[in-house]
N, C-alpha and C positions, 0 to 999 in steps of 0.2 A: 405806277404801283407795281412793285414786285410782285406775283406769284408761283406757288409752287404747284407742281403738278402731286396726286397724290390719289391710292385707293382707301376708301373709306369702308370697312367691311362690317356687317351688322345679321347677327343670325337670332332671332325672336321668334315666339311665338302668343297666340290668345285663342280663347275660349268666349264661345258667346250664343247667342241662339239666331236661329234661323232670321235671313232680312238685317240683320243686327250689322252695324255697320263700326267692323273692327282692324284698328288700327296695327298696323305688325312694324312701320316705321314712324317716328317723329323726331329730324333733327333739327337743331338750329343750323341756319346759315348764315352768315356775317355778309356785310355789305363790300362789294366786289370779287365776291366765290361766284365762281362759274362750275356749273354743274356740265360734263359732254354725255354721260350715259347713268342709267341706273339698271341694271344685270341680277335677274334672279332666278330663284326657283322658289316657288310661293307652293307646299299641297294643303288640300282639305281633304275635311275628313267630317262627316257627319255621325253623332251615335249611333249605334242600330235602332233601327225604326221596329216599333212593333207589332208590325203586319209586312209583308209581301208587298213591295210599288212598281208600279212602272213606271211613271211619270217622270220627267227627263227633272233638273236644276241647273241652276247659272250660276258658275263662279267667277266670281269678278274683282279686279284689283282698279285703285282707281289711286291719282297722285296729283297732291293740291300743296300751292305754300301759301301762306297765310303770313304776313309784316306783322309784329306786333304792335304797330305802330293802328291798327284796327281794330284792335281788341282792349287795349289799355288809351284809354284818353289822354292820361298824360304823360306818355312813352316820351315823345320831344323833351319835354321836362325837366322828366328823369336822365335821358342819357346825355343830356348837355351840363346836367349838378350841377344846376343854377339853386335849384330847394331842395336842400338834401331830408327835409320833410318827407318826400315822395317817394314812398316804400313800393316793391311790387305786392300788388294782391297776393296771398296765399290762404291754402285750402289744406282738409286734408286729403290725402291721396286718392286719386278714383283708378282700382282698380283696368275696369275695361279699357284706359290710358295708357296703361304699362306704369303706372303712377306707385304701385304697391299701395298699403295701405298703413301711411303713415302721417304724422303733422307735419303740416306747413312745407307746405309744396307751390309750387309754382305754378299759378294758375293761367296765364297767358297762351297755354296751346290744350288750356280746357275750354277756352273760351274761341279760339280759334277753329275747333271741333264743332262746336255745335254753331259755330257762323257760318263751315261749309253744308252741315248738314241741312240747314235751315234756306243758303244761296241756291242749295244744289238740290237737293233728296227732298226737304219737308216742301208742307200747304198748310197755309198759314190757319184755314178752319178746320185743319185736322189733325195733322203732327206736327208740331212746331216750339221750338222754345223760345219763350215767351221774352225771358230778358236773358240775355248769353252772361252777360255779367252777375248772375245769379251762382256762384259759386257752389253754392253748399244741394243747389240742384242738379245729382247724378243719376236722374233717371234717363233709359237710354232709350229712343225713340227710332221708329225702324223702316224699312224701304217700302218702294212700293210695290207692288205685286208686277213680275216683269213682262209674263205672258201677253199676247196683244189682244185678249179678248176682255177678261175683268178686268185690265188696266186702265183700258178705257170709258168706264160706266158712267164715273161722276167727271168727267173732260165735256169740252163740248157745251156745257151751262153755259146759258146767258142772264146774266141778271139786269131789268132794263130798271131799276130802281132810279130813284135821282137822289142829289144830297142837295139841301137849301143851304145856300150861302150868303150872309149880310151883302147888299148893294153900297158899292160908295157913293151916298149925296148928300142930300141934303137931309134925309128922312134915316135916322139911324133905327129904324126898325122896319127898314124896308129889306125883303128880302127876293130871292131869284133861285129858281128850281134849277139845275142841270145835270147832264147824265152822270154817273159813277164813275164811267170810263175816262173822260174828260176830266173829272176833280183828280181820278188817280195816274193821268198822263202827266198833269200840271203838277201833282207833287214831286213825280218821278223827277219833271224836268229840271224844277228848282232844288231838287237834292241834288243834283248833277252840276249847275250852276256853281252852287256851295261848296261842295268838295274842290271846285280848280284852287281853292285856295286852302291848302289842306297843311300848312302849317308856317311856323312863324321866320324867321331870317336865320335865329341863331342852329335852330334841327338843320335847314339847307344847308349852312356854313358846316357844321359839323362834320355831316356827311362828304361835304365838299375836301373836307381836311383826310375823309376816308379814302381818298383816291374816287366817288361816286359824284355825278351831277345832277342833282332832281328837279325836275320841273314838275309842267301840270300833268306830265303823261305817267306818273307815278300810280299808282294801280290803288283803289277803292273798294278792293271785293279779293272775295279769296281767287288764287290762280288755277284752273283749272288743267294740267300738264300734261292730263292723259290716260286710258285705262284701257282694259285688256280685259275680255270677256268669252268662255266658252261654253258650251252646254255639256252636260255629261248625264248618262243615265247610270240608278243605283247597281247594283250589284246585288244579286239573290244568294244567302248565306242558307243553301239547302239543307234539309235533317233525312237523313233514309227514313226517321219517322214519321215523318208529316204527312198529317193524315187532312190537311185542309191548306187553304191559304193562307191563315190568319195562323197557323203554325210554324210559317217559316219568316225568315225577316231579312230585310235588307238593310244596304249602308250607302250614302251615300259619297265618292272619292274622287278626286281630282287634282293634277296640277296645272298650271299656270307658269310660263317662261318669260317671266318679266323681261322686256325687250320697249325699257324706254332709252331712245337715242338722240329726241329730241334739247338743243344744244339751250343752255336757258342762264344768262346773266341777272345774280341779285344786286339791288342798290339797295335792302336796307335789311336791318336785323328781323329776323322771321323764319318760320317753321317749317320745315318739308313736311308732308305725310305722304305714306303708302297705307291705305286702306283695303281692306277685302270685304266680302260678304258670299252668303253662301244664300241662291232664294231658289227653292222647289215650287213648280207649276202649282198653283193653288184653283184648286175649282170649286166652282159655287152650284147649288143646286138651283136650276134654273131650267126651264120650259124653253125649246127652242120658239126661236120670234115671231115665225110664220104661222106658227098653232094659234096665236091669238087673234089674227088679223078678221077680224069677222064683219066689216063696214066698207062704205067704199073709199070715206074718205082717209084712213089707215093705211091706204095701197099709196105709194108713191104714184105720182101722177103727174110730174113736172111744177105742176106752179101753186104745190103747198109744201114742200121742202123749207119754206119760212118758218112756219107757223110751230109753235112751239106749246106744247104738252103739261099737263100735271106736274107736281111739285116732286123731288125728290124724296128720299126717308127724313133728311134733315129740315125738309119744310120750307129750305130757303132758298133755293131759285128752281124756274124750270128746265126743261130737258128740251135739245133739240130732236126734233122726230125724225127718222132714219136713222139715227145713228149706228144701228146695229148694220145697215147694210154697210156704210163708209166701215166701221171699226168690228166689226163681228159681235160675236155675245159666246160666251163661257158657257157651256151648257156638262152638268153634270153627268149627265150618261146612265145609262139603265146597270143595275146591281142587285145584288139578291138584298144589301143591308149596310151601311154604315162599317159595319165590321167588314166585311170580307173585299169592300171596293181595292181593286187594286191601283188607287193612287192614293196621297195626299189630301186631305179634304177639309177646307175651310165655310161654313154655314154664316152667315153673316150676321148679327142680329140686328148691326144699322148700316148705312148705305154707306160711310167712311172707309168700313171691314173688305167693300168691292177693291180698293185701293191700298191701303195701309193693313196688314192680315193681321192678326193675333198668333204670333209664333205658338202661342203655349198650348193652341188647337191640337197640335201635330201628334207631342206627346211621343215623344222619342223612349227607349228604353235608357237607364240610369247608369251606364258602362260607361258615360262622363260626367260623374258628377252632377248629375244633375244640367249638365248645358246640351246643348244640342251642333256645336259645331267646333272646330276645334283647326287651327290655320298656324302651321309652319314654314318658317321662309329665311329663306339664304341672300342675302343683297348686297350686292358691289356698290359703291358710288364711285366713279372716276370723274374728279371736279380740280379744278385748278383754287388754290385758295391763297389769301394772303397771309393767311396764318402760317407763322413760319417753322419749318421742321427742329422738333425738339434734340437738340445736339450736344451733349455730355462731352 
């Protein structure tokens, strides 16, 4: 297979709120492009907040490709026009896509978005989308809190449940208790099974005519490529007048030096993205852990570190005990008020909030519209492709 060497340049931006997980690249790749580097310069930019912070945030760029051949069932189908029946899905446009907002669009890397979100970012009893192939659902679901104290609140659950499952004999109402873990190993495994055969002769021959070879080791899941992550603290936008805390306001700003080198050959048609998000220290009001300990059996003591605790906010599994001393605990810190604390503050009203925040807590001032984050970026692709250079 011939190909060309070539720079792919792409300068975009998006708007979105905090946690929010916004796309600034989505290309197609063609099967046998070889990507060698991806080169940028990514900043953020937060609105101005409406109080004084100090609390540090993490911007983060993250890069995945996605086959369409996972998102559309019958991709094989289609690209061999055996049934020329088989239309691709379309939507209308979803904005936070880079989509605009127009009819009949292309829905194969809307679906591929909320499969990484869903592999990578969500939990399935808390932020999750439900069916990816749900087109006309664009709501956007959002990260998890990164800090290492409330990130880890609801981790750590054990749920020792069992699932009843029919017996093969002779008694077809015979049935057998076993753990959850075990029913959901055995699913895991047989879906793994299932996929080695993940399509039929005529997609392999296809591909095979593409200059590509595909066997069983062809990829099931989105690719995860790589990400790049910094801390940065706000910036205080002082008034000679300010006569309190809560009269002056900060921003939060950043860049990021896109600096992927890692060398990555495609074998089937499928979507790059370059992702960012912008997440500020979120803290919860919380008693530090030792103030409660009032018993003897509550003290660590070597040989109850098993023994597992009271139910969650969600009522559905329990907690293992220590946890705070292995992962820490988020503690809110003394304040004259709500108003005047100088960080970020998120209150929780159910135990998911420890993990997954409510961006809209934050309440940025409206010098963007109304959004809360706002990401600009410059990007090279230097990839070798078999698409051949257009020559007049």
């Amino acid at each position: 297979m011939k190909r060309y060497s070539n720079v792919y340049k792409q300068q975009s931006g998006n708007m979105g709120s905090f946690y929010e997980l916004l796309p600034l690249m989505r290309r197609e790749v063609v099967p046998g492009e070889t990507i060698r580097s991806i080169q940028g310069t990514v900043k953020f930019s937060s609105a101005m907040l409406r109080r004084f912070v100090e609390t540090p945030a993490l911007i983060q760029t993250f890069l995945f490709y996605v086959p369409h051949r996972l998102v559309f069932d019958e991709w094989k189908d289609f690209l061999a026009g055996d049934n020329d029946a088989i239309t691709l899905p379309t939507e209308s446009g979803w904005d936070l896509l880079l989509e605009q907002n127009a009819a009949n669009r292309n829905t194969l890397a809307r679906r591929g978005y909320k499969l990484i979100y869903n592999e990578f970012f969500g939990q399935e009893t808390q932020s999750f989308y439900d069916d990816i192939y749900d087109d006309v659902d664009t709501n956007s679901k959002y990260l998890k809190i990164w800090d290492q104290y409330a990130s880890k609140q609801s981790f750590g659950q054990v749920n020792s449940d069992t699932f009843e499952a029919a017996v093969s004999g002779t008694d077809p109402n015979a049935i057998a208790s076993i753990p959850l873990e075990e029913f959901a190993r055995a699913m895991r495994d047989s879906r793994s099974k299932n996929r080695f055969s993940i399509s039929g002769d005529k997609y392999v021959d296809l591909m095979r005519a593409m200059g590509v070879d595909l066997d069983w080791r062809v990829q099931n899941a989105p690719e995860f490529l790589g990400s790049m992550t910094k801390k940065i603290m706000p910036f205080t936008l002082d008034s000679s007048e300010a006569a309190s805390l809560e009269d002056r306001n900060s921003r939060y700003r950043g860049v990021i030096d896109l600096q992927q080198s890692k060398r990555r050959a495609f074998a089937e048609h499928g979507c790059l993205w370059v992702l960012a998000t912008m997440r500020p220290a979120a803290f919860n009001e919380v008693a530090v852990p030792d103030s409660s300990l009032k018993a003897r059996n509550v003290f660590y003591l070597g040989d109850n570190a098993t023994i597992f605790e009271g139910n969650n906010a969600e009522g559905s599994s329990k907690v293992a005990r220590f946890e705070y001393l292995r992962s820490g605990r988020n503690v809110y810190g003394r304040s004259v008020g709500n108003d005047n604390t100088p960080w970020l503050t998120n209150t929780p009203t159910q135990n998911k909030h420890d993990v997954y925040p409510d961006p809209a807590q934050w309440l940025p001032q409206s010098d963007m519209g109304g959004q809360q984050v706002s990401v600009v970026a410059d990007m090279r692709v230097n990839h070798l492709t078999p698409v051949p250079p257009n020559r007049v």
